[in-house]
C-alpha positions as CSV (number, residue, x, y, z in Angstrom):
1,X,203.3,141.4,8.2
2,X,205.2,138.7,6.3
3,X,202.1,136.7,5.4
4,X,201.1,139.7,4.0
5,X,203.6,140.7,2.2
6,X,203.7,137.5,0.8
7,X,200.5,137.6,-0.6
8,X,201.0,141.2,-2.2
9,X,204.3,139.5,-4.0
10,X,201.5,137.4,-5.2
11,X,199.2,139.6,-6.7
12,X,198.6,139.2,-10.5
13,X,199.6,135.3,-9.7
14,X,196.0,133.4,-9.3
15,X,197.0,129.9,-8.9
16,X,199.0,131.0,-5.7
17,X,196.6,133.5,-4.6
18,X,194.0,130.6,-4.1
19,X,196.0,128.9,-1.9
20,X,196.4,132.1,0.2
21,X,192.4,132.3,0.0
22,X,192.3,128.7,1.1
23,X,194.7,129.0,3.9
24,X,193.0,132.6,5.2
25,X,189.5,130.4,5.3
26,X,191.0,127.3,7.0
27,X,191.5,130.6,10.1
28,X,188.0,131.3,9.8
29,X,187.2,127.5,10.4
30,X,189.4,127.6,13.5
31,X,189.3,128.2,16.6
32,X,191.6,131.1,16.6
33,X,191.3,134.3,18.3
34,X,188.9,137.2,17.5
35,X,192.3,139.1,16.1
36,X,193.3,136.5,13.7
37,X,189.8,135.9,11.9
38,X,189.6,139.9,11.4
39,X,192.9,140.1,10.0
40,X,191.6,136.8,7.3
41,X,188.7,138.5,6.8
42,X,190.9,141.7,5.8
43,X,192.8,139.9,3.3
44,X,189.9,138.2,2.1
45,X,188.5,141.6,1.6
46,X,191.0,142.0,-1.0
47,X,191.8,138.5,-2.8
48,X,188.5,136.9,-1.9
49,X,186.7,135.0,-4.7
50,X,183.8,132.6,-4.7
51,X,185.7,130.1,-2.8
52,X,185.3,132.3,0.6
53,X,181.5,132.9,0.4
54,X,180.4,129.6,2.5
55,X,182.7,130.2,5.1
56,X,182.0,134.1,5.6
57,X,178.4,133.3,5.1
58,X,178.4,131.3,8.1
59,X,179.5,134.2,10.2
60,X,177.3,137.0,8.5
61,X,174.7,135.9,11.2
62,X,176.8,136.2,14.5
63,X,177.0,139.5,16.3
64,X,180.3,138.9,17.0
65,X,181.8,138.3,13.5
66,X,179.1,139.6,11.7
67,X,181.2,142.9,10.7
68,X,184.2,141.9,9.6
69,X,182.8,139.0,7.1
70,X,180.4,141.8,5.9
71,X,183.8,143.6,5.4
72,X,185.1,141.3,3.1
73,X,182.3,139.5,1.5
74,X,180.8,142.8,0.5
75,X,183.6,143.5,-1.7
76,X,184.0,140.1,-3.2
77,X,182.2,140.5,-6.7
78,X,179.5,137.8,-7.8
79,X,176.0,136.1,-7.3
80,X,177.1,134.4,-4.4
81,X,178.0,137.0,-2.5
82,X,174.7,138.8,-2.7
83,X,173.0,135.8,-2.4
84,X,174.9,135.0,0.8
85,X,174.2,138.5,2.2
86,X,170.0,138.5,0.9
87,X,169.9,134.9,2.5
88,X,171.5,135.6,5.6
89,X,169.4,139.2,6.1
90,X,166.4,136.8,6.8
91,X,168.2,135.3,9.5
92,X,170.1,137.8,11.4
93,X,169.1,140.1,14.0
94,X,170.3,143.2,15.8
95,X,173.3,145.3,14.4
96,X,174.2,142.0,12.2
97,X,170.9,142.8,10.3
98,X,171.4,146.1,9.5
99,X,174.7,145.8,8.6
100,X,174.0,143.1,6.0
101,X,171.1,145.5,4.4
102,X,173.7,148.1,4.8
103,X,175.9,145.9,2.5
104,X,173.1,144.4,0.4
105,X,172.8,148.4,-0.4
106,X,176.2,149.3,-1.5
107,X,176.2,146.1,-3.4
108,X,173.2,147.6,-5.5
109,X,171.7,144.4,-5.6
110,X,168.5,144.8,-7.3
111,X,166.8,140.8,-6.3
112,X,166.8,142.4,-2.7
113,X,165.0,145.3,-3.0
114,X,161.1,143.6,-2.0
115,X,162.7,141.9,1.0
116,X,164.7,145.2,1.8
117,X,161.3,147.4,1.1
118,X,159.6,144.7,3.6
119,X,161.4,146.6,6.4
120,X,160.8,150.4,6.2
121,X,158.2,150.6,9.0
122,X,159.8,148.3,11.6
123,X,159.6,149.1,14.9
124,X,163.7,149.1,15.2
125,X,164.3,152.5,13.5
126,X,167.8,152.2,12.8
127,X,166.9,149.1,10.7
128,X,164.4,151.0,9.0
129,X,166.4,153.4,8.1
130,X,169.4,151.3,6.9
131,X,166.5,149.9,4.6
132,X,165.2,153.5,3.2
133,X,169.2,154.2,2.5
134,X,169.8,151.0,0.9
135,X,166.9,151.3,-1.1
136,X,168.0,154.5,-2.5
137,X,171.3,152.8,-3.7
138,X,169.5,150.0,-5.2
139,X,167.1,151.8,-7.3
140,X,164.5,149.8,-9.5
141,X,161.1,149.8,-9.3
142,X,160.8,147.8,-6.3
143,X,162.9,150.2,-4.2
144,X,160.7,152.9,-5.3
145,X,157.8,151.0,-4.0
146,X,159.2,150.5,-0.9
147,X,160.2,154.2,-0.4
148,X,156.4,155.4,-1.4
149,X,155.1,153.0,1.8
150,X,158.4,154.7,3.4
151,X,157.0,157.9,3.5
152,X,153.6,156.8,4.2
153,X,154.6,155.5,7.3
154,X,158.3,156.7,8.3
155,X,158.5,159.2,11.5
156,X,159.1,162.6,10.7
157,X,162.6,162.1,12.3
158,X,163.0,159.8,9.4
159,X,161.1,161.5,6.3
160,X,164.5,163.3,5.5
161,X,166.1,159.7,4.6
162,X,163.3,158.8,2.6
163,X,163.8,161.8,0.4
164,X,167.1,161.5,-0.1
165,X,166.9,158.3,-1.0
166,X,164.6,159.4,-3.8
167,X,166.8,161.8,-4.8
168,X,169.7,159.2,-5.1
169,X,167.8,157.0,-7.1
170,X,166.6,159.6,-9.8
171,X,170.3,160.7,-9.8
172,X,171.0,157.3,-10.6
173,X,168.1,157.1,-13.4
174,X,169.7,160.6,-14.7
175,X,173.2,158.8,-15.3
176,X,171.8,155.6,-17.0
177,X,169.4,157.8,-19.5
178,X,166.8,157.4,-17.9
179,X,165.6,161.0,-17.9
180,X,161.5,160.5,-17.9
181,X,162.0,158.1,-14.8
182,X,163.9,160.9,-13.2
183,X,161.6,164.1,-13.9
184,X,158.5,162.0,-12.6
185,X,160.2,161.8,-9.0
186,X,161.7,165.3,-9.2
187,X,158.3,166.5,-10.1
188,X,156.6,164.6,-6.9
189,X,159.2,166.0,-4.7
190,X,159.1,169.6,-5.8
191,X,155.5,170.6,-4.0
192,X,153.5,171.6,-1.3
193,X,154.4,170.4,2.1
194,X,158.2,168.2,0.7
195,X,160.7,170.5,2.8
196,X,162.3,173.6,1.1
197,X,165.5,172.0,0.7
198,X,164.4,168.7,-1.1
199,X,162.3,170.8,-3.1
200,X,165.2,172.8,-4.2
201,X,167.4,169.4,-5.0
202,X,164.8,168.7,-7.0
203,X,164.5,171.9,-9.0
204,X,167.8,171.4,-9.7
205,X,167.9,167.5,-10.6
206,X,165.0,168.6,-13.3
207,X,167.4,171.0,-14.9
208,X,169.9,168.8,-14.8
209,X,168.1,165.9,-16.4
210,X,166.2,168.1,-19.0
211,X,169.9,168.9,-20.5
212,X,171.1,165.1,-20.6
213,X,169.9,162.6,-23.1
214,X,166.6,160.3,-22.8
215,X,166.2,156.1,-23.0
């Protein structure tokens, strides 16, 4: 509780902030206890800049501290940060993998989406349906790619996700102007055999993106 209260006194004071940062990684170097490397992680979280991306990288791939560097490396803003998770997606396994695309995902990070579309029919269903969601957050055309071999291949326990991640991405497409981009997948999910209710998000994304602007 003091050390943190000692770092919120710091807030809007940079120089000493980095020497926070640089202390809170010097615990992730250490040996200490599970505990103490979630609670730098935390703070990280929070005053994290470039400086903390090695370190947290290192861990991104270990099932045991994958989470809680996710945690704070996902909300640390840059290039190395994405590149950090992308890189270490190729390398981890298990839950650590899917959390990473999970993060890549809410990140946005477009340079991911081919790698992340490379994993919509594997055999581990969770992690390809942490892809199909991420993908939908990403938007671009090589998440669209990925969710047309998505729905080519996905289960039909799974086809839901792929739609919705459509859906997300033409809502997305709507909001940057977009509004040619966003009718074309409205129009390919409003027909024969795409369930009622996607068909009827899509109606209504079609309004909706008839009455905004066009790029």
């Amino acid at each position: 509780t003091k050390i943190s209260d000692e770092i919120r006194a710091a807030y809007g004071k940079p120089d000493e902030l980095k020497k926070f940062e640089a202390q809170l990684i010097e615990v992730l170097q250490s040996d200490a206890k599970y505990a103490g490397k979630q609670y730098a992680c935390r703070e990280l979280s929070i005053i994290g800049t470039e400086q903390s991306v090695p370190a947290l990288a290192g861990m991104l791939t270990n099932e045991e501290y994958s989470d809680m560097a996710r945690y704070a490396i996902e909300r640390i803003p840059g290039e190395a940060a994405s590149k950090a998770l992308l890189d270490a997606m190729g390398k981890a396994q298990g839950n650590a993998k899917v959390g990473i695309v999970n993060s890549l995902g809410e990140r946005g990070y477009v340079p991911a989406a081919g790698a992340i579309a490379a994993l919509v029919d594997n055999a581990d269903k969770t992690l390809a349906g942490a892809a199909i969601g991420a993908l939908g957050k990403i938007g671009g055309p090589d998440a669209l790619k990925g969710l047309d071999k998505a729905l080519q291949t996905a289960a039909d326990a799974q086809k839901m996700l792929v739609y919705d991640a459509y859906l997300k991405i033409a809502e997305k497409m709507v909001a940057e102007g977009n509004k040619l981009g966003a009718q074309k997948i409205y129009a390919s999910l409003n027909k024969e055999g795409v369930p009622q209710l996607v068909r009827s998000a899509a109606m209504k994304g079609m309004v909706k993106s008839a009455q905004s602007g066009n790029k």
